[in-house]
N, C-alpha and C positions, 0 to 999 in steps of 0.2 A: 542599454541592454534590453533588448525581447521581453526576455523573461519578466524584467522590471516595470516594464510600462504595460506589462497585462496585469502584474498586481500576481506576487508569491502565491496569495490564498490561489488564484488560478491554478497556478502548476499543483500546488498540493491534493487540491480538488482533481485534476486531472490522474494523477498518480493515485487516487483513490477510484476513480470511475475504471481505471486498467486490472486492477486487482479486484474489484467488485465484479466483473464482466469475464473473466478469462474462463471460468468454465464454461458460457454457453455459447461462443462465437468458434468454436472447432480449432481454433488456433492457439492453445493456453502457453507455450511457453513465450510466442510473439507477443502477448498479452502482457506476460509479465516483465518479459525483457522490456516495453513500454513503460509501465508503471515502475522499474528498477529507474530507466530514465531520470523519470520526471521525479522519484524521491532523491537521486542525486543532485539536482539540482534544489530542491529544499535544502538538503545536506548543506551544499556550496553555499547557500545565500541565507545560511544559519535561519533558517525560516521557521519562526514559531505560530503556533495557531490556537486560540482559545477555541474549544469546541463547546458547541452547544447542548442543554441539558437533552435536548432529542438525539442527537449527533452520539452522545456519552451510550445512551441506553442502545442505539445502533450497533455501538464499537464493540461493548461489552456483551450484546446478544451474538454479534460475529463470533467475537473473542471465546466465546462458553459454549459455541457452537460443538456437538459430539459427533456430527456429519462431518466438516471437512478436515483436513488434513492440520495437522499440530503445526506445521511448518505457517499454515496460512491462520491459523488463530491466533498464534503469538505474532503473525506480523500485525493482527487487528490487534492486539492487546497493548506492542509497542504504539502503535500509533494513538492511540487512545493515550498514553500514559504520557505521550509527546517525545518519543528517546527516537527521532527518524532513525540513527544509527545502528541499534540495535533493530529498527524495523528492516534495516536492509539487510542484514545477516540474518534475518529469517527468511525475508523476501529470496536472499539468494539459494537458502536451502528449499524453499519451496519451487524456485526455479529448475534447481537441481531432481528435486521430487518429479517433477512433472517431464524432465525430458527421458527420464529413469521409467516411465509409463510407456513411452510412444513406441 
C-alpha cells in the first residue's frame, strides 16, 4: 500500500500541513476537504503519533487560540490529545463553517 511505504507519520504530517495552511491559500474549504482526506486515512491505518514536547506547545497554542474558529481549535485540541476521530467531527464541522462563509 502507498500510504505504507511513505511511513503513516507522512500522511499525518500531511493532514496537518492542510489544516494549518487553509486560511491563507484563498481555497479554505479545498484545503480542508484535503486534510479530511488524509486524517481518514490515519483513521483507517489506526495510526498513532507521539508528538513532540515542541509539537505539544504548538497544538495547545493553536488549541487556546481566541482568533480562529472553535470548530478549528478543538480540531488542534483532538489531535494533540491523539482522539483522530473526534478530530474529524470537528474537522467536518469546520468544513461545514467555512463553506457556510463563501
Amino acid at each position: 500500500d502507498r500510504l505504507r511505504s511513505r511511513g503513516l507519520g507522512d500522511v499525518y504530517k500531511r493532514q496537518i500541513k492542510y489544516l494549518w495552511r487553509y486560511h491563507g491559500k484563498g481555497r479554505p474549504v479545498e484545503d480542508l476537504e484535503k486534510a479530511r482526506w488524509y486524517l481518514c486515512r490515519v483513521i483507517d491505518h489506526d495510526e498513532k503519533i507521539a508528538w513532540t514536547r515542541q509539537q505539544h506547545v504548538i497544538l495547545d497554542t493553536l488549541a487556546n487560540d481566541p482568533i480562529i474558529p472553535d470548530a478549528e481549535a478543538h480540531t488542534w485540541a483532538k489531535l494533540r490529545q491523539g482522539f483522530p476521530d473526534s478530530a474529524l467531527t470537528c474537522l467536518d464541522r469546520l468544513i461545514e463553517h467555512e463553506r457556510n462563509q463563501q
